[in-house]
PLY file of the C-alpha trace (Angstrom):
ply
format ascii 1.0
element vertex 194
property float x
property float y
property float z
element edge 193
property int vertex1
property int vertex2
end_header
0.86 23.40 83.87
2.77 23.29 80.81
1.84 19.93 79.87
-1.68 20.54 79.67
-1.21 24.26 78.04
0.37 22.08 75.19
-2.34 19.44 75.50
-5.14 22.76 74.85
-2.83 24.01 72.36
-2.50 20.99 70.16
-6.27 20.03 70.24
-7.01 23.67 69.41
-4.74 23.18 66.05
-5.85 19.82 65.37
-9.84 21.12 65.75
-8.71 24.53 63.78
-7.23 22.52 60.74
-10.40 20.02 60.81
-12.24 23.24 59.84
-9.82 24.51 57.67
-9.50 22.12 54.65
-6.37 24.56 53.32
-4.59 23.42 56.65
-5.47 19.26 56.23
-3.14 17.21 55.09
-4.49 15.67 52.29
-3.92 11.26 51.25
-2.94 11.02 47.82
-5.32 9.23 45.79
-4.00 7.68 42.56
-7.30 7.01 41.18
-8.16 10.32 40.34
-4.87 11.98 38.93
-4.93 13.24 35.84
-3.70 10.80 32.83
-1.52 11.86 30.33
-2.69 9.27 27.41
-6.33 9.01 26.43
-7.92 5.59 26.79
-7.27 4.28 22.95
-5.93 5.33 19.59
-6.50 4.23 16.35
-2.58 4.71 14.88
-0.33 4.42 11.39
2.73 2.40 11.28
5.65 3.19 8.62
8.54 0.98 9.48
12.09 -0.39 7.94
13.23 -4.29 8.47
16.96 -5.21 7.91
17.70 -9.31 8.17
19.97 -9.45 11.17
22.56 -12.34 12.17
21.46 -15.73 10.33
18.37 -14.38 9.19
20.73 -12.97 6.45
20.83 -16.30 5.16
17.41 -15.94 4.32
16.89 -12.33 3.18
19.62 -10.32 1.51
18.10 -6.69 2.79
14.90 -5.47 3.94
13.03 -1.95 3.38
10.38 0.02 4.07
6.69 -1.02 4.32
3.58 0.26 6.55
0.56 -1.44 8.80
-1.69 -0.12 11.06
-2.91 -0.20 14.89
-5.08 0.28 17.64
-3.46 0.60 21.11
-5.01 0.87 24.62
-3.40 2.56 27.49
-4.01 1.88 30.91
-3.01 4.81 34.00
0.20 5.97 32.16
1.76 2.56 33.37
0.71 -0.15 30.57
0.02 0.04 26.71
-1.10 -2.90 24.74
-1.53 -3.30 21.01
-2.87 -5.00 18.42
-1.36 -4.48 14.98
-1.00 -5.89 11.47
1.92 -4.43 9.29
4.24 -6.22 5.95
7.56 -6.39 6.46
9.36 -5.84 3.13
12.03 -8.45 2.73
13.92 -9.15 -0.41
16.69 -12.55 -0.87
19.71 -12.44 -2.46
19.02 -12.77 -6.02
16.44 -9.57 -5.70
12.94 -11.34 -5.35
10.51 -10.13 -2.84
10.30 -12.25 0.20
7.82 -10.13 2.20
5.85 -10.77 5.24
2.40 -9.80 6.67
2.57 -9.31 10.56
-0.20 -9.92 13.06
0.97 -8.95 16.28
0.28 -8.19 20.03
2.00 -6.10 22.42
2.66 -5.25 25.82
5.26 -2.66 27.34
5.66 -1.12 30.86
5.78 2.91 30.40
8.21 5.24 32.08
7.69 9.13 32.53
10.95 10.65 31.56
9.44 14.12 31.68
6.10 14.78 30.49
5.12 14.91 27.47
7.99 12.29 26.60
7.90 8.54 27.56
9.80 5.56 27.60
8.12 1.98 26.84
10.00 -1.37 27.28
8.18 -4.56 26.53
7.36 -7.91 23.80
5.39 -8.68 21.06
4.33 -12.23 20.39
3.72 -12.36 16.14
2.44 -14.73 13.20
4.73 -14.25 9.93
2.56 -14.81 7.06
4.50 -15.15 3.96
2.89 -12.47 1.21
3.72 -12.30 -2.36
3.82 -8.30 -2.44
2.78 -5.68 -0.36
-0.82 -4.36 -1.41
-4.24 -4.84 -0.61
-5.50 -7.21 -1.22
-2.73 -9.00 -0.63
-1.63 -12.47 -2.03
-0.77 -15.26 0.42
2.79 -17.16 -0.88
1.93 -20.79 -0.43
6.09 -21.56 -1.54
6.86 -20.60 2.32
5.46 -21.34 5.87
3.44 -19.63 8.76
5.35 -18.89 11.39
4.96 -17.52 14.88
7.64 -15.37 16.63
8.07 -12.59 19.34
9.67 -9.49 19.46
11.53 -7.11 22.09
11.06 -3.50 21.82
11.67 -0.39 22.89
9.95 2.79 22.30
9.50 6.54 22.89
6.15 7.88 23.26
5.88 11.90 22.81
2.16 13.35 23.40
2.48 16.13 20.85
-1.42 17.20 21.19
-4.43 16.54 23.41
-5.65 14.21 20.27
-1.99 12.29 19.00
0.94 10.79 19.84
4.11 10.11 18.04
5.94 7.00 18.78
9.02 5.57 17.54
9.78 2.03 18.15
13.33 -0.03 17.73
12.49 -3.79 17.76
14.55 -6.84 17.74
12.17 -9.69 15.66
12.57 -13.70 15.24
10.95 -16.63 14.33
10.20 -19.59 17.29
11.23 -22.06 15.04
14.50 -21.37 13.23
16.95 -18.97 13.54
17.42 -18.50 9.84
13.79 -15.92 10.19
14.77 -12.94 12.03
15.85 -8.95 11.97
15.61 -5.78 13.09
12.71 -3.19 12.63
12.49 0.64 13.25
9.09 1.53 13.40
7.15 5.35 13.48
3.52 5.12 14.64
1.02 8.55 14.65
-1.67 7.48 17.05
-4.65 9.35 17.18
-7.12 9.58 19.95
-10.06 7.10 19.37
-11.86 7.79 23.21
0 1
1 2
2 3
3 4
4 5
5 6
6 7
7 8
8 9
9 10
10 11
11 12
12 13
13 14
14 15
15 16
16 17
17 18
18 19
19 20
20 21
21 22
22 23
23 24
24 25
25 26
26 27
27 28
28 29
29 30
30 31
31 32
32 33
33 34
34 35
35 36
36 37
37 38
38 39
39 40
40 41
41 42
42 43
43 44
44 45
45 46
46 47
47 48
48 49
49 50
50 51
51 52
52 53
53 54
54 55
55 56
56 57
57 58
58 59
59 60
60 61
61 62
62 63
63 64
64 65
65 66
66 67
67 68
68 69
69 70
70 71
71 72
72 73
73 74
74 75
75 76
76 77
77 78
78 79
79 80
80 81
81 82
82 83
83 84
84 85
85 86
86 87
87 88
88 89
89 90
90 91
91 92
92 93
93 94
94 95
95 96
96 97
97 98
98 99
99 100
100 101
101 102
102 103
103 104
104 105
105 106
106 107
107 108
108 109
109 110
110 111
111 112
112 113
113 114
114 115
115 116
116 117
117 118
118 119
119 120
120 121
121 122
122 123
123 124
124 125
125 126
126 127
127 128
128 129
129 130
130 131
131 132
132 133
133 134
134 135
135 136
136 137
137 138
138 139
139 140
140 141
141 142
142 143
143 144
144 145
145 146
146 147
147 148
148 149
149 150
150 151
151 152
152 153
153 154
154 155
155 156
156 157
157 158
158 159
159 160
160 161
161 162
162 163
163 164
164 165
165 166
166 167
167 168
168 169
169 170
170 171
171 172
172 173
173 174
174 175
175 176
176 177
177 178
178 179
179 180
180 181
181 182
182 183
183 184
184 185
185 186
186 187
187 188
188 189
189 190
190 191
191 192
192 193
């Protein structure tokens, strides 16, 4: 008698929350939460480069320059880039060595608390050697192309429903000497493109 006063019991629940939606228990589905980032952003890039470990040998000190970038998110999980920036790069005896970056890049994003994020990832990079920063610039046929990559780590903070601030450290070299690389501290202001 008990057993099937339980049995009426429990289908009476089960059929009273099947016409309750309040009292369902509801599957989580990822594919419609809400996203912090917008799609893409259009962003400006103001950075400082220092020559780090032999690539002193080649530069003396580095300084600030600028560039600019479009970057894609995708579900709060992935951002990729494409970006062009100079690195400003001087040798020992004063003269401007500078650079003009092409670059892409990947990183994995972590929610620390929202609206602040943490991004880990790479960039793979050509080094084009410039002979000062401006527009137009001047390519320095004296010095090579080069390809490098990049690791990087950033903080993303949403500041309003239309931009971002991020700040970037990297740690740069060249693929094929060790006499090409440095360090690079990088601010980006992204602003929402879609």
């Amino acid at each position: 008698m008990k057993l099937a006063w339980l049995f009426s019991l429990s289908t009476t629940g089960i059929s009273a929350g099947t016409e309750n939606p309040d009292l369902m228990l509801e599957a989580v589905n990822y594919e419609f939460q809400p996203q912090a980032f917008s799609d893409s952003y259009f962003g400006l890039i103001l950075n400082q480069n220092h020559p780090w470990s032999y690539g002193q040998s080649t530069w003396a000190k580095g300084g600030p320059s600028f560039g600019g970038e479009y970057r894609f998110f995708f579900k709060d999980s992935w951002t990729v880039a494409i970006s062009g920036e100079f690195k400003q790069l001087a040798d020992a005896e004063g003269n401007n060595k500078a650079l003009l970056i092409g670059s892409q890049e990947s990183m994995k994003l972590v929610r620390l608390y929202h609206p602040l994020y943490l991004g880990v990832g790479g960039k793979l990079s050509n080094y084009s050697p410039v002979k000062a920063i401006s527009f137009p610039y001047e390519r320095d046929d004296t010095r090579a192309v080069d390809n490098g990559v990049s690791l990087c780590l950033s903080a993303l903070w949403i500041s309003t429903p239309r931009m971002a601030v991020m700040l970037t450290a990297s740690r740069w070299r060249s693929l094929s000497t060790t006499k090409r690389q440095g360090l690079e501290l990088a601010l980006s202001t992204l602003v929402k493109f879609r």
